[in-house]
C-alpha positions in Angstrom: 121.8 114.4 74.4 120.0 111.5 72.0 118.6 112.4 69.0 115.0 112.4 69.1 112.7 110.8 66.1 109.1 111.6 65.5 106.3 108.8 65.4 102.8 110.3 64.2 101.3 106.5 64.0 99.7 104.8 67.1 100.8 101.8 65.1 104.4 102.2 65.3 106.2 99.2 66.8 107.2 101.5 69.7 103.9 102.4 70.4 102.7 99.3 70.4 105.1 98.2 73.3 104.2 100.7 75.0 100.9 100.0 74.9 100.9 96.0 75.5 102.9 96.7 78.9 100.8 99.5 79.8 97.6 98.4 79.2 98.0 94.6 79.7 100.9 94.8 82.2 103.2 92.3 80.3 106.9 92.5 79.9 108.2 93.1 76.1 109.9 90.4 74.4 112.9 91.9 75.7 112.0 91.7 79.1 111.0 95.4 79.1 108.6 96.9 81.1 106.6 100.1 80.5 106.1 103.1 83.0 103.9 106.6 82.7 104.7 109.8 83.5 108.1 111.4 84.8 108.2 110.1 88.3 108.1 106.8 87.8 110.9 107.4 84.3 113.2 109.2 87.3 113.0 106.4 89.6 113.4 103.9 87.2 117.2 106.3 86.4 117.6 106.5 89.9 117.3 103.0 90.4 120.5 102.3 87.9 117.8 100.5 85.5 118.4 100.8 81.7 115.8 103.0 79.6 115.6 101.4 76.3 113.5 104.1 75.2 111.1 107.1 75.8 108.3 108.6 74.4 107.3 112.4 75.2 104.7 114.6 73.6 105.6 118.6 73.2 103.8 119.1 76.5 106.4 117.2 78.0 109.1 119.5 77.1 109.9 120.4 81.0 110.4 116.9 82.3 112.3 115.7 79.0 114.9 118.1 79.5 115.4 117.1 83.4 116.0 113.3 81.7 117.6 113.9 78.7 121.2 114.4 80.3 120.9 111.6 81.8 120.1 108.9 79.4 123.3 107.3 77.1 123.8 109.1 73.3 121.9 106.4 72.1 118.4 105.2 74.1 115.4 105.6 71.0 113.9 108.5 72.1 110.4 109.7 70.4 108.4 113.0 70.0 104.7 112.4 69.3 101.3 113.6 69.6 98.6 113.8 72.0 96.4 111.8 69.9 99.5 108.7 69.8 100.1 108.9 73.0 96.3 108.8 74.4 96.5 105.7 72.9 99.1 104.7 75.7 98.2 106.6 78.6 96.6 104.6 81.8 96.2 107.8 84.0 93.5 110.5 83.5 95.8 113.5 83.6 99.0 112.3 81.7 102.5 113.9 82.2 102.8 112.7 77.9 105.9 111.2 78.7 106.7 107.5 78.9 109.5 105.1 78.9 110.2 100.9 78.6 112.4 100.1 81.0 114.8 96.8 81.3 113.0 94.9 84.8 115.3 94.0 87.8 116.1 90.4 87.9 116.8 89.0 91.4 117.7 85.9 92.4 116.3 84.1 94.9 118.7 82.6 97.0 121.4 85.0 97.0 118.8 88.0 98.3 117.7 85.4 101.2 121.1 84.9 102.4 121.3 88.3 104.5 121.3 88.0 108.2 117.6 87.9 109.7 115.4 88.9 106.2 112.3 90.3 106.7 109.8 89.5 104.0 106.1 89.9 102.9 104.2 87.1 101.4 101.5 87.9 99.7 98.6 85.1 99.0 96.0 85.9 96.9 96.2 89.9 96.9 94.0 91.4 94.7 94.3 95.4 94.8 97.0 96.3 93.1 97.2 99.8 94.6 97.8 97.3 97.8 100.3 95.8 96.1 102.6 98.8 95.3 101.8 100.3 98.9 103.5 97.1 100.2 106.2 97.3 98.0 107.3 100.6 98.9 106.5 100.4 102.7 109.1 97.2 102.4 111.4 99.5 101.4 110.6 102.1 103.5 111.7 99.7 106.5 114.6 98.2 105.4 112.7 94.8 104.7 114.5 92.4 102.1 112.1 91.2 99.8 108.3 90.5 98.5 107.6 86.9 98.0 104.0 86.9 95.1 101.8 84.0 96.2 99.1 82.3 94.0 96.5 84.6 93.1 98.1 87.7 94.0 97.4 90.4 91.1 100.2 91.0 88.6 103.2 93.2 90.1 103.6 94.9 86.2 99.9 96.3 86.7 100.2 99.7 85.6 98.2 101.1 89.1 100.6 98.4 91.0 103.7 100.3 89.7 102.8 103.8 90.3 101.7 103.2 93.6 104.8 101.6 94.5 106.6 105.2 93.7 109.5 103.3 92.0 110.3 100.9 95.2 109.0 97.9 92.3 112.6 98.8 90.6 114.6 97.9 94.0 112.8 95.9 96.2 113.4 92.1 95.2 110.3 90.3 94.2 109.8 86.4 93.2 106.7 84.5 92.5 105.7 81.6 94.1 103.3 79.1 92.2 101.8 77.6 95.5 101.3 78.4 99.2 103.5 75.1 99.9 106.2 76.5 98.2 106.1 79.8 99.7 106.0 77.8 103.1 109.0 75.7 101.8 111.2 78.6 101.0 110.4 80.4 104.6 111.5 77.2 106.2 115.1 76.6 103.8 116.0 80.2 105.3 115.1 79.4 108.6 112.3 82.2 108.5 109.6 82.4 111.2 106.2 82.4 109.3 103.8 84.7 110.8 100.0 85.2 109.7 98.8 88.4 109.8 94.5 87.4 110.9 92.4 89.4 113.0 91.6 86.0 114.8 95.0 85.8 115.6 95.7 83.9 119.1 98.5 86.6 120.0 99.5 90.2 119.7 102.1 91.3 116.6 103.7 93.2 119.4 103.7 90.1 121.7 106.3 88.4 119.2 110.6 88.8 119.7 111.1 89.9 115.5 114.9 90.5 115.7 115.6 87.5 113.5 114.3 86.1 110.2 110.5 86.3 110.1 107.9 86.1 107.1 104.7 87.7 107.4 101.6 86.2 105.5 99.3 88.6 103.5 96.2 87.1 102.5 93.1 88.8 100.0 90.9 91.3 101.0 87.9 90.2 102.6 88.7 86.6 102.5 92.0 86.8 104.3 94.2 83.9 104.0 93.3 80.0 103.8 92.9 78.2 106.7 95.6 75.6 104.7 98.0 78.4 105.5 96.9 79.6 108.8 97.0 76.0 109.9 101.0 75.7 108.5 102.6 78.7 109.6 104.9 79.0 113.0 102.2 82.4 114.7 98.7 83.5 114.0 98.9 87.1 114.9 96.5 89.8 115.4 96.9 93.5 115.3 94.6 95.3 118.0 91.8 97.5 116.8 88.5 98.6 117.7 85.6 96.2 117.9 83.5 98.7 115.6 85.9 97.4 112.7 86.4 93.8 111.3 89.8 94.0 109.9 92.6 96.5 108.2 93.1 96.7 104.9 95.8 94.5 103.9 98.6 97.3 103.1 97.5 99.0 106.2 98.5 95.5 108.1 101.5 94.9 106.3 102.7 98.4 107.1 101.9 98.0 111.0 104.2 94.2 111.1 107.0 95.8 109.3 106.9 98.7 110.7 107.1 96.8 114.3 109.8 94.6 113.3 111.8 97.8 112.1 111.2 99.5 115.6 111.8 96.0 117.5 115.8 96.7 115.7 115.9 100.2 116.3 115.7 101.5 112.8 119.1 100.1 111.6 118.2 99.5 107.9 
């Protein structure tokens, strides 16, 4: 089991990485980023990731001891006090327990060269609670990857990461600067670009999704740009009542890739 040191200053260096990737969602120098409570420390384990350190207070006790074994003899691991770690925390009923964690690097082309990927392109997403729900509902079916379009919020949000339940650590995930690239790198895998608009000329469930598709997220409220709209192969719609306007955005997201999944009989 690692040793464990005390820090009593919210100053200490560690701390203070802690808190920049917490609170501004920004990757350490190191290319570290920092999670909260035990959950989202396990999945991160799970996920074959590297901890390059924790944090716990005495309250933590219970969930150290279920991550201790598990970490290598020599991961920096700190005991401090509720006070420090206040200083830190980003949810209302903290676990006092904390970890960086060395982010997943993926590389585009290789993760696009699977038979028929499925992806989600986000444009201009704001929620991140959106954003994790799409992450792990990508998962969830078997999809391949999460293209980040101009605008869309920033994936190392602290709210982004715990609502993706720890699917941010596996699903792959690039940014894309503009919607033309986006566009450009559907087209170089031979993806069918779908938008996902309640003014959509045809039915999601009208489309054949057995091979490569790409389906176009755009902001809440505003949707997506008529630029893109105007670019992609289908403008779909998902039916719903007349009383309602539209779905929320993760609630769309989830309906297309759930189809698609059901369209290949579940073989993830």
């Amino acid at each position: 089991m690692a040793p464990v040191a005390r820090i009593s200053s919210p100053q200490n260096p560690w701390i203070k990485r802690l808190r920049a990737g917490l609170l501004r969602g920004e990757l350490s120098e190191a290319g570290e980023c920092a999670v909260e409570g035990f959950h989202l420390v396990e999945e991160a384990l799970r996920s074959g990731l590297e901890i390059t350190a924790v944090v716990r207070t005495p309250a933590a006790e219970k969930y150290w001891l279920r991550i201790a074994p598990r970490l290598n003899g020599v991961t920096p691991c700190f005991l401090t006090t509720e006070r420090v770690f206040r200083s830190i925390a980003r949810t209302e009923t903290s676990q006092g327990i904390a970890a960086l964690v060395r982010w997943p690097r993926w590389r585009g082309e290789q993760v696009l060269g699977v038979p028929s990927p499925v992806l989600a392109v986000l444009v201009g997403l704001q929620d991140p609670g959106n954003l994790g729900t799409i992450l792990r509902t990508l998962e969830a079916f078997g999809a391949t990857a999460c293209l980040l379009g101009p605008g869309t919020v920033n994936l190392l949000n602290a709210k982004a990461i715990r609502a993706s339940a720890g699917s941010v650590f596996r699903v792959p995930h690039f940014r894309c600067p503009t919607e033309k690239d986006a566009l450009a790198l559907c087209r170089r895998h031979a993806l069918r670009t779908i938008a996902l608009d309640p003014k959509g000329s045809k039915y999601l469930s009208d489309l054949d999704l057995s091979q490569g598709v790409a389906f176009f997220v755009g902001r809440e409220g505003s949707g997506l740009s008529p630029a893109v709209v105007a670019r992609v192969d289908e403008v779909v719609r998902i039916p719903i009542s007349s009383s309602v306007d539209s779905l929320n955005a993760a609630v769309a997201a989830a309906l297309a890739l759930y189809e698609t999944a059901r369209q290949r009989e579940f073989r993830f």
